[in-house]
N, C-alpha and C positions, 0 to 999 in steps of 0.2 A: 499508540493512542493519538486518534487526530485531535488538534487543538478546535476549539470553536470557532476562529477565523478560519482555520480549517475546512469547515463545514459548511459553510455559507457558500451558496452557486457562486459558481467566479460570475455569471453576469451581474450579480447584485453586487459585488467585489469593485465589479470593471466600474458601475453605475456610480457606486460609494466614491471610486476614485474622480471620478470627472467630474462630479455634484463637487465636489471639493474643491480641482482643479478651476471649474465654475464660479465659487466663492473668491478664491481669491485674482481671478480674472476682474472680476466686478470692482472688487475694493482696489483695486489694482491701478483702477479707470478711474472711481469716483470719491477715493479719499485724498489723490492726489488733485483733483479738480476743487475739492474744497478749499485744499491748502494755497491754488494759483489764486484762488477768487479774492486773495487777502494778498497773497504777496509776490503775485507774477509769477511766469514761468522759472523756475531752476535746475539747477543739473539734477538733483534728488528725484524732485515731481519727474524731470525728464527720463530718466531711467525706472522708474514704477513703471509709467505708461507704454517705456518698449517693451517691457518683459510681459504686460496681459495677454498681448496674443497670443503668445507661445501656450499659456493656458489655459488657451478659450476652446485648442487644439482638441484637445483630448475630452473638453465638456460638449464640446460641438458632435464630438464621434457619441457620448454617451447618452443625447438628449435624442439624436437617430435611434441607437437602439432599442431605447424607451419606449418608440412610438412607429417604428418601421410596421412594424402588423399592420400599421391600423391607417398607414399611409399610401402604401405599396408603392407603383414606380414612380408616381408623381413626387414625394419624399426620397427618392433613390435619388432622382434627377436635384432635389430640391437642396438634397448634402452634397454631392457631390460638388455641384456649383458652390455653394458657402463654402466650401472647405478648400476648393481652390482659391476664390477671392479672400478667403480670410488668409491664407498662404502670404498670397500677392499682398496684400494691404498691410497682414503683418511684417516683413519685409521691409516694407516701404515706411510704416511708422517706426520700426527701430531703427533705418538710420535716417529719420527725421531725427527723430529724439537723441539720438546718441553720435549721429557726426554731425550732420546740418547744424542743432544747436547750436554749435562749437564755430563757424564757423561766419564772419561777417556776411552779411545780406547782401551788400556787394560784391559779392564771389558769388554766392548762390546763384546770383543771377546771368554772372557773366559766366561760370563754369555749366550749369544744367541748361546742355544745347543738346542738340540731336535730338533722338529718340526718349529720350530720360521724360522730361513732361509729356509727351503723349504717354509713355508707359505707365506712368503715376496714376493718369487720368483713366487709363484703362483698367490698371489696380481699382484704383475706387468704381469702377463701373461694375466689375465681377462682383467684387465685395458687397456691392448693391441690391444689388441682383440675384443673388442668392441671398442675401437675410431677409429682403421680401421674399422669395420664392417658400424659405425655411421654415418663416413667418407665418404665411398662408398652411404652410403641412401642417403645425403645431396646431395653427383656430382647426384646422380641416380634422383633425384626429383627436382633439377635448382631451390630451391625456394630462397636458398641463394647464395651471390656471390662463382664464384670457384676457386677464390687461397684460401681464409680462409678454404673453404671447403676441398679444397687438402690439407692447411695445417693440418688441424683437421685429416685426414686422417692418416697422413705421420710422418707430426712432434710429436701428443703427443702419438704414439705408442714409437717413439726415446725415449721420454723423460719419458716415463714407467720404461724404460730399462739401461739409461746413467745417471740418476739423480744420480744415486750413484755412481759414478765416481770423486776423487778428485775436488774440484773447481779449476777452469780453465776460461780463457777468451770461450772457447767453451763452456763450459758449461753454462755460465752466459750468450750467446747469444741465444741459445737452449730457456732457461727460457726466455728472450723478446720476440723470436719468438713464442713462445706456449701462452703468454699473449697476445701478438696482435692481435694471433690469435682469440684468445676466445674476445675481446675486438672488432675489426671488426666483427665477427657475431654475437656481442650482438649489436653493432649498426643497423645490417642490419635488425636483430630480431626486434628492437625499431620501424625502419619504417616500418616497416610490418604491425606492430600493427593499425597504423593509417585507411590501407586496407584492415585489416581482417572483412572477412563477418561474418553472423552470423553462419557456418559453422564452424568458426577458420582457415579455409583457408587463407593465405595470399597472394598478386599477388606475381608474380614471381618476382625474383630481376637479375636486369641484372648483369651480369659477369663482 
């Protein structure tokens, strides 16, 4: 006898898993930004913020599947890009966060010679570049709500580009905005799931 998880299309499975994955990407970013806005950055807040990307990975691939029908190549080209720069940038923000930390500012600066800052720079360029590009697919196909959608667009290009700007109250609201972000479209991801056909189409989500 198959169980009732059982039963459920693995695409609504795989969707269930990345809406998830998705949530805790977001609180990942924006709980620890509330905590800096009171009491500077620390090793704790510093290790949340490496670990988001890792799964933003897996919410990123299920926010495509949601909406690929309805995208076609432009969405192909639009993940493919986000999903490398999110690679790269994640990458580069875990060991911001987890060795740079650690590390005096005067070393930072005398050690990251060569190619190292141009590559950083390049990371945030991809990473840019594809969450406007991802941004545009999501308004362009209405399957999820459209301010998360214009956020995803607008804000996490910002935050490619400003994360490495001293901490500040702007900057630590930047980080709440780009988790609520990703935290609302994994909720709307989540209901989706329930009306995903066997296609992996999802109905449309009103605005």
């Amino acid at each position: 006898m198959s169980s009732s998880f059982g039963s459920v299309p693995v695409s609504a499975r795989l969707i269930r898993l990345g809406a998830l994955s998705g949530a805790l990407s977001g609180l990942l970013i924006a709980l620890p930004a509330l905590v800096e806005a009171f009491t500077g950055e620390t090793a704790a807040t510093s290790l949340l913020l490496a670990l988001s990307p890792a799964f933003a990975l897996p919410f990123l691939t299920a926010l495509h599947q949601g909406q690929s029908p309805a995208t076609g190549r432009f969405g192909e080209t639009a993940y493919l890009v986000n999903i490398i720069g999110l690679g790269l940038f994640g990458g580069a923000a875990f060991a911001s966060n987890l060795v740079l930390f650690y590390i005096d500012d005067d070393v930072i600066e005398a050690e990251l010679t060569g190619p190292t800052i141009p590559a950083l720079i390049g990371s945030a360029i991809v990473f840019a570049v594809g969450c406007a590009l991802f941004g545009a697919a999501m308004i362009r196909a209405g399957r999820f709500p459209r301010i998360p959608s214009w956020g995803y667009a607008v804000a996490l290009p910002l935050f490619a580009f400003l994360i490495a700007l001293p901490d500040s109250v702007f900057t630590s609201m930047l980080h709440i905005v780009v988790g609520a972000t990703l935290t609302w479209l994994s909720t709307a991801l989540r209901r989706s799931a329930g009306t995903t056909d066997r296609t992996g189409v999802p109905d449309r989500t009103p605005a």
